[in-house]
C-alpha angles and dihedrals in degrees: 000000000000095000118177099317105244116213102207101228100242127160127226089259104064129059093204133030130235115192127179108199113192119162137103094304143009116252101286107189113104100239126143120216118204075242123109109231130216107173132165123207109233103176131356137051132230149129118296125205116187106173112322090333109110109189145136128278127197145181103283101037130123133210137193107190116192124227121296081001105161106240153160140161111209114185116229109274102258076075096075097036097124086245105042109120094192115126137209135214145183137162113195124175109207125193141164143219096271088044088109102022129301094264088049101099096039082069103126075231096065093064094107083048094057092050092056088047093060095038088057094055098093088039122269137219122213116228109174121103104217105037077053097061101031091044086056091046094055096040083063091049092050085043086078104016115110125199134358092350091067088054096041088050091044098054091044086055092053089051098062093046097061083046084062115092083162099095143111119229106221117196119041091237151002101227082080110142158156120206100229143001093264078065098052098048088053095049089049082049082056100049099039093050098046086046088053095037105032089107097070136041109300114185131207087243094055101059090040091062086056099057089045093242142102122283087249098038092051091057091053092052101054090036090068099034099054100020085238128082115248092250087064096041083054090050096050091054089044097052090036085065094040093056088056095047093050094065097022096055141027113244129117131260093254093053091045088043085065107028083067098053100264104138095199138022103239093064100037081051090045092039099050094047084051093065106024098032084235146104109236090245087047089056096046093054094041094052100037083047085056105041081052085059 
């Protein structure tokens, strides 16, 4: 996708940029930077979308998103109620390929950073525990550092991260695109909107109108633009939300079923095993079990 096009702020006097962005809210407009992205979560909680992959993201996790990568994290809506007094935090370090010199990369010893170059190209997750939690340490560290010791911390950071074979690739691929900037700001409508809306019926004409198109010519639309048809990027949303609430809050599966849009239990049921391969109530039991361990 060629979302707005997002100029990383960075002074004549650093080849690479470290940004801590703490507020209300994360940036939430879907937009995609020529620089690579490492960035830890710090506080907060919301919905990620990284080319045409919709997920969760949470304090703790750690992404590595790849050049001109559609992307935006947009924090759950109790973030943005007038008298919410949740925060939200990130520190992210972006660089390019130039940041240490334009033959860097072509050293025989770059080879495992490469790698991680290209595998972040469709957005990565970092799984591992321990590379999590060493890798944000270090990002606050490089937030206030100055001179050889930020390079030095950077690459130490990226070393760890081509050590890493624990991720999670996000988009399918890394030839997502829009044609134009028009484009981009309709798809972010779409998004924000379904992200806001998803808890009650949304039609097809509905969202067209949106979109200012037909109901048809809109689902061909998003069809080509994110590989999936709009009813199963709703349901994804819908059952993404109703995965949180089922361990954050204590409601039944019937009462989540409908505070997310679904309009009858079978399909939520049916639904909710196609994109998680569970049952809710087998959900419920795997992740309580682990969060015991």
């Amino acid at each position: 996708m060629k979302p707005l096009p997002f100029k990383v702020p960075k002074n004549t006097k650093e080849s690479f940029r470290v940004q801590e962005d703490s507020g209300k809210h994360l940036y939430d407009t879907l937009h995609q930077h020529k620089e690579w992205q490492v960035m830890s979560i710090e506080e907060g909680e919301g919905t990620v979308i990284v080319g045409d992959y919709l997920g969760e993201f949470k304090v703790g996790d750690l992404f590595v998103i790849g050049e001109n990568m559609p992307h935006v994290f947009r924090n759950d809506s109790r973030y943005y109620e007038e008298e919410s007094e949740l925060k939200a935090k990130a520190v992210s370090v972006y660089f390019d390929k130039d940041s240490f010199g334009k033959e860097f990369f072509q050293l025989p010893e770059m080879y495992g950073l490469l790698e991680l170059m290209r595998r972040s190209s469709r957005g990565i997750r970092i799984l591992n525990e321990d590379i999590k939690v060493s890798v944000s340490k270090k990002l606050k560290e490089l937030y206030l550092m100055n001179g050889m010791m930020k390079t030095i911390t950077l690459l130490d950071i990226l070393h760890q991260l081509t050590e890493c074979t624990e991720i999670e690739y996000l988009a399918s691929s890394n030839n997502l695109s829009f044609e134009n900037e028009v484009e981009s700001k309709r798809m972010d409508k779409i998004f924000k909107f379904t992200i806001e809306e998803y808890h009650r019926p949304i039609s097809l004409q509905e969202i067209a109108d949106k979109s200012n198109m037909t109901p048809n010519a809109f689902c061909r639309y998003f069809k080509k633009r994110t590989q999936k048809t709009y009813v199963t990027f709703l349901n994804e949303v819908r059952i993404g939300q109703a995965c949180k609430i089922l361990l954050e809050e204590n409601r039944t599966v019937t009462e989540v079923c409908y505070h997310v849009g679904f309009s009858n239990l079978s399909n939520f049921n049916r639904k909710f095993k196609q994109f998680t391969g569970l049952t809710p109530t087998q959900y419920i039991q795997k992740h309580k079990v682990a969060l015991q361990i």
